[in-house]
Each structure stands twice: as C-alpha cells, then as structure tokens.
N, C-alpha and C positions, 0 to 999 in steps of 0.2 A: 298123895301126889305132890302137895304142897312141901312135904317134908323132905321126897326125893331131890324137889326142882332145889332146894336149900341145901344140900347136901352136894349136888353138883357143883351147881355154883361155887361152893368154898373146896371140892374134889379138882376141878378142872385148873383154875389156878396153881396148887400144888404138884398136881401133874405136871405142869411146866416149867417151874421153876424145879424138880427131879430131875426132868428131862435132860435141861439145857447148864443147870450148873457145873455139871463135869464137864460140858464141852468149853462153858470160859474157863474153868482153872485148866483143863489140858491147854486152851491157846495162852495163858497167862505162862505156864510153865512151859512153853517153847519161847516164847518171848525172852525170856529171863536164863537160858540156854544158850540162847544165839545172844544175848548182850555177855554173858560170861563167857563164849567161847572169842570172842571180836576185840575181849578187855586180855584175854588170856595169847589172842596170840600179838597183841600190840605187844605185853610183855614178854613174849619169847624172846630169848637172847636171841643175837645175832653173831657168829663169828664168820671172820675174813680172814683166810690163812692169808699172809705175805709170800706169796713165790716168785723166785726160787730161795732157796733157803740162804741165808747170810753167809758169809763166808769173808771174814775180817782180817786183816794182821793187828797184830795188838800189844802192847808193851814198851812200844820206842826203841833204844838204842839196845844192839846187843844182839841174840841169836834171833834170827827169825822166827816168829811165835805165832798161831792163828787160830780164830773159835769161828765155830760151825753153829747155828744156829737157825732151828726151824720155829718161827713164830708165828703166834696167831691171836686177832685184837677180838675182843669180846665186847659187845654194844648192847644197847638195850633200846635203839633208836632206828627205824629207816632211814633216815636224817641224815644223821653220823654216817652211816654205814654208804651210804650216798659221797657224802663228804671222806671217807675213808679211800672210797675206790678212785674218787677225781683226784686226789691229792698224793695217790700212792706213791711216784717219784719221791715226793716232796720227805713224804712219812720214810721210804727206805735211808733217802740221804741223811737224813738228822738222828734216823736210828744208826745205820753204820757210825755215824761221829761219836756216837753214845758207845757201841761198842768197843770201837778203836779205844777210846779213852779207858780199859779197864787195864790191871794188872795181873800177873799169877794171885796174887794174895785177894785180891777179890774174887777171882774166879774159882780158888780154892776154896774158899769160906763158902755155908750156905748161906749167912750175914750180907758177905759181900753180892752170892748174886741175887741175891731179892733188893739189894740194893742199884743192882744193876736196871733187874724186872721194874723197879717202881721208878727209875730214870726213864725208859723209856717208856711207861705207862702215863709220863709228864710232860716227856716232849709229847709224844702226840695228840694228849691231852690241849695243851697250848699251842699247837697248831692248827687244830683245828678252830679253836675258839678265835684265834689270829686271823685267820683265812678266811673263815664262813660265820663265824659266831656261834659255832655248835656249842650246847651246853655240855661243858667237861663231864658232867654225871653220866650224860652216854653214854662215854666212855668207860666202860666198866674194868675192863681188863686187861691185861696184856699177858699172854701163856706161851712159854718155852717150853713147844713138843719135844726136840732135844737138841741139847748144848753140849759140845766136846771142844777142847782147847788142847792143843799141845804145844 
C-alpha cells in the first residue's frame, strides 16, 4: 500500500503537467498568430488610385500635344495614406506641373518615363514631409496603370 501511495504521488503530478502542456503551447501559438498577423497587416501595402485620371498638355510651343495618365501611390503607412487623401488637391497640382514639364523624347524613352515616374514619386514624397512630416519611406511608390501621349 505504501508503495502504491508512492507511486501516485509521483503519477498524479505528471498526469497534469500531460494534461495541461498542450493547452499552454496551443495558447502560446495563437498568441504568436495574432502578433504575426497585426505585424503583417501594418505592413500590407496600401494603394490610392488618384481619380480621375490626369489628362495634361505637354511640350510647350508648337502643335497641341497631351498624355493621359491613370495613377496610383503605394504606401506602407496609415499615416501617409491619411496624409495622401487630405492633401490630394495639393498632390494632383504639383503632379500636373511634373507632367506638363515632359517632352516627346522623354515620353518616348522607357528612360525617360521612369524618369518621369521617380519625379513624381519626389514631389510627393516632399510634400508630404513639407505639410505633415510624413516619413518619405512611406511612401513607397508611385504606379502608371496607363499612360498614352499623342
């Protein structure tokens, strides 16, 4: 009898620690699920299409010339995207001046228009850091759904 009473004793303990260790690693792994998915969707991108689509003259002196353009900014921030939507006036007038300012020859080149695309990936960039002090890294992108010029 003394030997069963010994034998519980060190049985019943282990019994419970079998029990109950899968129920803390299952709450350990929900834990670590919901801080992964909270981290995952801070960093989901965020885009803001600009509507309605741009529609510019361009070239200066000479025949009348104009580019079409559907754009849309890529964030990585609420912030920004916060500061993107208050500001949107702001963001289309500085982008039209950016456009207005191109050529045939830039717009002909792929050179030229990723030179365009990273122009206006810099004003906007600098205005919002001007306006609200958003950090430029936010601002991650700027994407031309489609551009025609003639």
């Amino acid at each position: 009898m003394a030997l069963m009473a010994i034998k519980l004793r060190y049985l019943v303990p282990g019994l419970f620690l079998l029990l109950f260790i899968p129920l803390l690693s299952a709450h350990a792994e929900e834990e670590t699920e919901e801080a992964e998915g909270e981290s995952a969707a801070a960093a989901a991108p965020i885009y803001i299409p600009l509507k309605p689509a741009f529609v510019v003259n361009y070239g200066g002196a000479g025949r009348l010339k104009y580019l079409k353009t559907e754009v849309t900014i890529r964030l990585s921030n609420p912030e920004a995207a916060n500061a993107v939507r208050h500001h949107m006036p702001f963001i289309r007038n500085n982008l039209v001046m950016v456009f207005a300012a191109q050529t045939d020859e830039t717009l002909e080149s792929q050179d030229g228009r990723e030179a365009m695309r990273m122009s206006a990936l810099a004003e906007i960039r600098d205005l919002l850091q001007r306006e609200d002090g958003v950090d430029p890294e936010y601002v991650v992108d700027v994407l031309f759904n489609r551009l025609t010029w003639h």
